[in-house]
N, C-alpha and C positions, 0 to 999 in steps of 0.2 A: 385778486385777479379778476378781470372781466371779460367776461365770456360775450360770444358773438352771437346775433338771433340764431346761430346753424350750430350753437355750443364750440366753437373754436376759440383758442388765446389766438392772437396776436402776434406776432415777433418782428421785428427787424433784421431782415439779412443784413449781416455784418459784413463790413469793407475795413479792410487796414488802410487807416489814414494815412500812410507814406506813401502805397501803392497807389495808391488813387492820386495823388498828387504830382505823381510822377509817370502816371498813364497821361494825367492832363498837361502834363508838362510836354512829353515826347511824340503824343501823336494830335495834340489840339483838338483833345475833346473837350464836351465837358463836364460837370461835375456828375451831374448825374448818368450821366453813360462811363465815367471814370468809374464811379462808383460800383454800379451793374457788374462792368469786366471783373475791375476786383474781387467783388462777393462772390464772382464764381466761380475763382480760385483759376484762371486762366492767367498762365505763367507769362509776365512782359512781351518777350520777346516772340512768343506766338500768338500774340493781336494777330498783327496783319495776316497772318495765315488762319486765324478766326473768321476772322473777316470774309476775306477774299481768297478763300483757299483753292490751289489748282490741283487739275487732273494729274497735270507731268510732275509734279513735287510732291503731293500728297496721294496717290493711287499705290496700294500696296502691291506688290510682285505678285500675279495670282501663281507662279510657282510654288509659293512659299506655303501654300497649302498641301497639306497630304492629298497624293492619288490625282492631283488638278494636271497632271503634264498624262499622266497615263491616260486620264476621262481624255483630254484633247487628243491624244494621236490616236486615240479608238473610233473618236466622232470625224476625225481627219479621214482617216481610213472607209468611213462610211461615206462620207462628202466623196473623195475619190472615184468610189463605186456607184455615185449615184443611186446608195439604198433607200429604200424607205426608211423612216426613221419615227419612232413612238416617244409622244412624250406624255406621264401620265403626271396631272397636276393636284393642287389643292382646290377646296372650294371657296376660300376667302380671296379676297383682295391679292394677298402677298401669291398665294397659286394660282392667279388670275396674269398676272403680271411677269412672276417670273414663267412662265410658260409663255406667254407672247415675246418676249424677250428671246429664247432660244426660236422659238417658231418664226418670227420674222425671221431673224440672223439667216437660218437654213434654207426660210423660202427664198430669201435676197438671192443664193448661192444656186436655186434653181433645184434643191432635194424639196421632194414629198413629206410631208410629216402629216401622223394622224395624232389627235391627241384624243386626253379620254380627264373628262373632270367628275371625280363621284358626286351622287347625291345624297342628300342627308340618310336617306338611308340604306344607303351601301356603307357607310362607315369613311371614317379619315384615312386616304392613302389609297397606294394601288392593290387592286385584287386579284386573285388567280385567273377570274372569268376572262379578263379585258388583258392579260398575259394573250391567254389564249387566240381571243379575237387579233389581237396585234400578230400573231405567228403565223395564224390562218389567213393575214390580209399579205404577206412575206415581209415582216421586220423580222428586223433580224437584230436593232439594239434599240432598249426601252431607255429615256430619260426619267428620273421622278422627281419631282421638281417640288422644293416645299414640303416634303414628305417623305416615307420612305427608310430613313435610318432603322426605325424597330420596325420594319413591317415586312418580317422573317420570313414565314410562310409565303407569302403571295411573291417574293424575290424568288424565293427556294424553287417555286413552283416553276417562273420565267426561266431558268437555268435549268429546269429539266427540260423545257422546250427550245431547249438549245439557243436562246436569247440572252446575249451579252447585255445587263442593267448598270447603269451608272445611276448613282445615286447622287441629288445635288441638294443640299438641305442648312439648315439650320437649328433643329428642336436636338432637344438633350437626346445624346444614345443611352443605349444599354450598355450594361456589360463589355456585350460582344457587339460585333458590326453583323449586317447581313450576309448573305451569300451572292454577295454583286461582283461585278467586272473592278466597280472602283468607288470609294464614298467620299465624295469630297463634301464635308461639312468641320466649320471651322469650330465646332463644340466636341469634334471629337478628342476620346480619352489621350488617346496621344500629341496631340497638338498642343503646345506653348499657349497655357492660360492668360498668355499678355499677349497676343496674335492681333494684329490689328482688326481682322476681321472676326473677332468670336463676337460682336454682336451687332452682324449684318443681320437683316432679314434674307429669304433666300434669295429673294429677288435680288440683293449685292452680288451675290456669291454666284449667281448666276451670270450677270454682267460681266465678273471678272472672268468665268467662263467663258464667254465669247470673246474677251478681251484676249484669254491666255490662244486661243485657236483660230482668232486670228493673224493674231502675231506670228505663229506658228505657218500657217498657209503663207504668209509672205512671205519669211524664211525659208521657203519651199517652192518657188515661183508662182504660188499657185494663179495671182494674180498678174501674171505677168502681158497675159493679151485682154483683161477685163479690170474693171475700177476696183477697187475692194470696199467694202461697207464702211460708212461713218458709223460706228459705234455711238459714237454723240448722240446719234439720235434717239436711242433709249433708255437713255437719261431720264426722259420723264418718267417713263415706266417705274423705272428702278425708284424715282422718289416718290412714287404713290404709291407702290407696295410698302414702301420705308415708313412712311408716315402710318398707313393703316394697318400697319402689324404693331404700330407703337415700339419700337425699339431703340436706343437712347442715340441720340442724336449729339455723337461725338464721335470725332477722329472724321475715318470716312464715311460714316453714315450720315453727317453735316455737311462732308463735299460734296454728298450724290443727291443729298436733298436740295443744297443750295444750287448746282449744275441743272440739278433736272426739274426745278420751277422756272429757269432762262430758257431750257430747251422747252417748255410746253408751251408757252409764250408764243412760239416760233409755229405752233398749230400744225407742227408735219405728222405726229399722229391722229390720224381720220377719227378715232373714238374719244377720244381726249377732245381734241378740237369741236368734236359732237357735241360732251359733254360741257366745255366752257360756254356754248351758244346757246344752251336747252337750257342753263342756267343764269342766261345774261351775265355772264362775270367779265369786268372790265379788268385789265391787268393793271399792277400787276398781282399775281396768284400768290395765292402763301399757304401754309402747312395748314390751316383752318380750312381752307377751300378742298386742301384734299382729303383731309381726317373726318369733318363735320358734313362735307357737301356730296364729294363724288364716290365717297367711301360706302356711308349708308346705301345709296343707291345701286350701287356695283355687288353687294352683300346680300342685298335683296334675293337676287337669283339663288345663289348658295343657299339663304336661309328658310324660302319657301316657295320658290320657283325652281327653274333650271340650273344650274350649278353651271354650264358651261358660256351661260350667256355672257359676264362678265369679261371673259377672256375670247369671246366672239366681237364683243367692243370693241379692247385695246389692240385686236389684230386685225380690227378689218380694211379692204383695199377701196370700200366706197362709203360715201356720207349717206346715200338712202337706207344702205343695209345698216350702218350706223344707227341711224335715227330708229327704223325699227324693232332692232333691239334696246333702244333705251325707253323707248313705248311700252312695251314687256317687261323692263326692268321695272318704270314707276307703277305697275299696275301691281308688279311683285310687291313692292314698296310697300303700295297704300296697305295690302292685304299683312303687310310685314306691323306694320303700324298699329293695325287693330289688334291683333293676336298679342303683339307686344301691353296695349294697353289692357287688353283681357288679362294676363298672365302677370302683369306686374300690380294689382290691386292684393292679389293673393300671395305673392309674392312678400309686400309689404308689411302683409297680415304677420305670414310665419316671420317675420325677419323681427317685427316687433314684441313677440311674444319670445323669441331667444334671447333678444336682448335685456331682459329682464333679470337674467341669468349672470350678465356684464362679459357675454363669451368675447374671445380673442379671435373669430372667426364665423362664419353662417355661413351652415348647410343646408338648401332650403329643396325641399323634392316635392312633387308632385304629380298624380296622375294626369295626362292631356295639356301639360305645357308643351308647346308645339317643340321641335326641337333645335327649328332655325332662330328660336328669340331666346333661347336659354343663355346663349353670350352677351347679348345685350342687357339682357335683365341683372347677369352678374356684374356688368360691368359700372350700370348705372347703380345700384345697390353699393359695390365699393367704394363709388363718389361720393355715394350717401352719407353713408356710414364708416367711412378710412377703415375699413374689414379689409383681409382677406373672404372673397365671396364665392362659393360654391352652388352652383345651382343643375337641379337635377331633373331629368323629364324619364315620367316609370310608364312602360308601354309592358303589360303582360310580364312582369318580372321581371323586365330587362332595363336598364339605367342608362341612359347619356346624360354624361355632365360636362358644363363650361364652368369654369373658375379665371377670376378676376385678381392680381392680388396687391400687395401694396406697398413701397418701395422697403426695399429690407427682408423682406419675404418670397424667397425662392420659390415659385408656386410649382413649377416645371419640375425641378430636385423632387420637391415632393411628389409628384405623380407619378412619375419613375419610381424612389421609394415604393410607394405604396402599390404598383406592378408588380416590382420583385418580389415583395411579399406575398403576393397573390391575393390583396384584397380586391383590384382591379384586374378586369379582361385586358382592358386596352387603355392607352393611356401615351398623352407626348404633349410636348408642350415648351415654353421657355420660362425666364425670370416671372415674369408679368403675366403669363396666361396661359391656360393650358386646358387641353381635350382627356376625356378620358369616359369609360363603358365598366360599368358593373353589374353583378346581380340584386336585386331588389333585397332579397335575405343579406348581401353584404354590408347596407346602408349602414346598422349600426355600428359594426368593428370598423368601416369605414369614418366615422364623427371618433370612434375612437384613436383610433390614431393619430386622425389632423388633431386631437385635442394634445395629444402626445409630442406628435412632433412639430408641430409649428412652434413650441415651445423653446428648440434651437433658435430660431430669430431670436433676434431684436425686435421685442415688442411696441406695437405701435401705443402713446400715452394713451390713457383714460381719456384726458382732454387731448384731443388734436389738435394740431397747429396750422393756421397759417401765414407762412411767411412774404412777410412782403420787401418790396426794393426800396418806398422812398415815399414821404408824403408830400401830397399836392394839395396846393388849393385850385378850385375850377376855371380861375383864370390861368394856373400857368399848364394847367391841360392845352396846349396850342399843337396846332397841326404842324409847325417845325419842329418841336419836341418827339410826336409821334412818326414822321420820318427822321430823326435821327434812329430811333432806335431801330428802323428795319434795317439800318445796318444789322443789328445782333442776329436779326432772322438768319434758318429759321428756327419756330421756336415747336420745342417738345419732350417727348421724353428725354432726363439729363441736360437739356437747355431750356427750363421753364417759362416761360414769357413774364415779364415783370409785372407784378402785382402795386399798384399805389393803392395808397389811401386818400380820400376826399374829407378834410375835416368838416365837421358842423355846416353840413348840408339840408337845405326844405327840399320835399318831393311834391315836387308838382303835376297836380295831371296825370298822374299814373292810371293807367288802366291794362285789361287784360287782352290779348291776341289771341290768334287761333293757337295752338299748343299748346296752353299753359305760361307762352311768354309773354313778360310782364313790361309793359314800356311805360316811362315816365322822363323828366326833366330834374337835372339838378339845379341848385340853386345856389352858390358859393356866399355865405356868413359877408364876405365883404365884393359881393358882384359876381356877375357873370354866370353864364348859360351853357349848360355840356347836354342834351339832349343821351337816354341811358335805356338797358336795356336788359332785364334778365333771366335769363332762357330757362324755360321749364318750371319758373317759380309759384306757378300757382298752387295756392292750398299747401306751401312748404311756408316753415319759422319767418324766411325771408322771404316771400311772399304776404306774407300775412303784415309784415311789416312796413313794407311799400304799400302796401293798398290801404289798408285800417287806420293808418295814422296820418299819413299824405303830408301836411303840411302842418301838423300839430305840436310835433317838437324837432329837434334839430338830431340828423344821425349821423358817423360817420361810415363813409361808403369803401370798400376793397373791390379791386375788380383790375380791368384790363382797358387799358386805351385802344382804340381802333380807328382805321383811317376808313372811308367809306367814300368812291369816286360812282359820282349817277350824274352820266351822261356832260364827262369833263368836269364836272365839281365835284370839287375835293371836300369834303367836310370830317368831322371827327367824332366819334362816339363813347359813352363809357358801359362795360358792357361787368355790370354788377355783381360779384359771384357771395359777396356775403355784407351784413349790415351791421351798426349798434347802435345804441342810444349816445351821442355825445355826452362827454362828462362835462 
């Protein structure tokens, strides 16, 4: 077996050769897009709805969730009265978003709404204090939007303040639900584990909320001397929380992603549209733009600035106040960047030194890692290394941790877990990632158990794999190949973006850029020029490989095709994720 400079095998995604010959037969594709659908087990006769999936066919009933008809005629009842109305969010992207989502909706309708985003160190979720404040300003019913399900106490607390809480979420519950008016979250215990929506981000589950109360308000005349709101238009919203909370991009979480990259296009939200301009991005947009470009930026705030600023973006009603919160964001940014590269040298350290051990996991803690880069560091750490990745920041005995994990690996189950045990204060989270607070003395029973129970998985090999869809030579890398495949867009978690291989390639010219990323030219064994590119590689196996040896023996190359339009031309690029030595 041979390993790749990053130690990965190899493999071929497998396609059944009937399937394939009969996708190319019925829908006149071709082989290699026949192939793709195949491999990824996407049943015939739901192509075209792969494809080109719609709102009116594919949009689940938001009745169909527990508590969603009660949360609407609570918030109907409130619209009615013209109350004030609280909505307390997350600090990520996905609490960014879906809180602009119910906030427009309401503002459209002409109600007040206050909102309230914690900072990192208030803790994840709504708190007693901003209960309070919300009662004192006269709400009279709290939204939590992204959060919320185990956050017991500070519900408990709003309902002695005589505040009716709807709870709108998606992370794993407990046991028990809280002491709310109503909890519509499609991972709860009672709900039908094949629910189309158990793995929306909240920002779906939010959508459908205003979908199910609007619907409702019509049924009611409420619209009958006024327009009623295009819901359409927060679409976009809904697929930039989707995309940056990373949650698999299948069923409707592909319809809202695929819908809501047409509606950003269309620039009718003000911060969105900010953010395409400040970026020069020419459409059109894809899941890369929102996960890699507007994500980091919009995180910034949450993670070492203001937590509210993000969702001061996606809602605002002009482009100045736009731009200058995204001036505050990049300034959050750059300082996000540094901290990040401070805290990930040492990071590396511990990660190398457990690895010696051959663990099935890394716990990695330290005093003065900030606590807004502790998810990024697990996150790039699990790329590193296909670990499940924990990472811990110790302030005076007290723990915040981000965890990263890897597919197969219920990270969220596990935090929970390890709650009810009471090895953890606080803790929530889903499949792939997940928050949690401990005591400094728990650190070690805490490695015990993950050593314990992660053991349930399905463990990731020794050797990791990756899999790819089809070999290329650099000629038939063409830019009609790479618009055929944004048909598949878009692409992410549960819809992987296709991997080729480049055989017996020279590297030309390679040199290093600002970040770490590495740019160089391929060179195709019998012709032809793909101009390439690979992010972060400096000083990494793959790295050292493109720079050191350049043009001295022949490698083959894995990676991603990319389209790339600057200023009406169209050109192609290959954007390199691993290497080898040609045999």
């Amino acid at each position: 077996m041979t390993l790749s400079c990053s130690g990965l095998k190899w493999i071929l995604r497998e396609a059944d050769e009937k399937t394939v010959n009969f996708i190319m037969g019925r829908y006149d594709y071709s082989d290699l897009m026949a192939r793709i659908l195949a491999s990824r087990k996407i049943a015939v006769e739901k192509i075209p709805e792969f494809i080109t999936p719609s709102l009116q066919k594919n949009l689940p009933d938001p009745e169909t969730l527990t508590d969603m008809k009660k949360a609407a005629c609570r918030i109907i009842e409130a619209i009615k009265d013209n109350d004030i109305v609280g909505i307390m969010g997350d600090y990520d992207v996905d609490g960014a978003t879906s809180t602009s989502i119910i906030k427009l909706f309401l503002e459209e309708l002409g109600i007040k709404v206050l909102t309230f985003i914690p900072e990192r160190e208030d803790g994840y979720g709504p708190n007693a204090a901003e209960m309070k404040r919300f009662q004192k300003e006269g709400v009279k019913l709290v939204l939590t939007v992204d959060c919320g399900t185990t956050s017991f106490d500070p519900i408990s607390k709003g309902k002695e303040l005589g505040l009716d809480i709807i709870v709108i979420d998606h992370h794993e519950p407990d046991l028990h639900l809280p002491e709310a008016y109503a909890v519509v979250n499609p991972k709860r215990l009672d709900e039908d584990v094949t629910h189309p929506c158990r793995f929306m981000a909240a920002c779906g589950v939010c959508f459908l909320f205003v979908v199910e109360v609007n619907r409702l308000l019509k049924e009611q005349g409420f619209y009958k001397d006024k327009k009623a709101p295009d819901l359409r238009r927060y679409l976009d919203l809904v697929a930039l929380g989707t995309i940056c909370d990373v949650v698999k991009l299948e069923g409707v979480n592909r319809l809202y992603v695929k819908k809501g990259l047409q509606q950003m296009e269309r620039r009718e939200n003000i911060g969105i549209a900010s953010l395409i301009d400040t970026f020069d991005i020419t459409p059109p947009l894809s899941s890369y733009h929102l996960g890699y470009i507007f994500g980091p930026l919009l995180n910034a705030g949450g993670r070492v600035g203001k937590s509210s600023l993000a969702m001061n973006l996606l809602s605002s009603k002009d482009t100045v106040s736009a731009e200058q919160v995204i001036e505050h964001l990049k300034e959050h940014n750059v300082e996000r960047k540094n901290l990040e590269a401070f805290s990930m040298n040492e990071a590396l350290n511990q990660a190398e030194e457990q690895l010696k051990e051959n663990p099935s996991f890394l716990l990695l803690a330290q005093k003065g890692w900030h606590q807004g880069v502790i998810g990024i560091l697990a996150g790039r750490l699990k790329e590193r290394y296909s670990l499940p990745v924990f990472v811990v920041s110790i302030d005076e005995g007290e723990c915040k941790g981000s965890s990263r994990s890897i597919a197969g690996v219920d990270i969220g189950e596990t935090i929970m877990t390890a709650l009810e045990r009471g090895i953890l204060t606080r803790g929530g989270g889903h499949p792939m990632a997940a928050g949690f607070s401990l005591k400094e003395e728990k650190l070690p029973e805490f490695r015990t158990f993950l050593n314990d129970y992660l053991q349930k998985f399905e463990k990731a090999p020794s050797v990791t794999e990756l899999v790819y869809d089809n070999i290329l030579n650099v000629k038939g890398a063409t830019l009609s190949l790479v618009k055929e495949l944004e048909y598949l867009e878009p692409f992410g978690e549960g819809n992987p973006e296709p991997y080729f291989i480049l055989k017996s390639v020279t590297i030309k010219n390679a040199c290093v850029l600002k970040n770490g990323h590495i740019r160089c030219g391929l060179i195709g064994n019998n012709g032809g020029y793909l101009p390439a590119i690979a992010f972060r590689a400096e000083g990494t196996p793959l790295g050292k490989n493109l720079m050191e040896n350049k043009a001295n023996f022949l490698l083959d190359i894995a990676g991603h095709l990319k389209k790339n339009v600057w200023k009406g031309t169209e050109t192609i690029q290959f954007l390199i994720k691993d290497a080898k030595i040609s045999e």
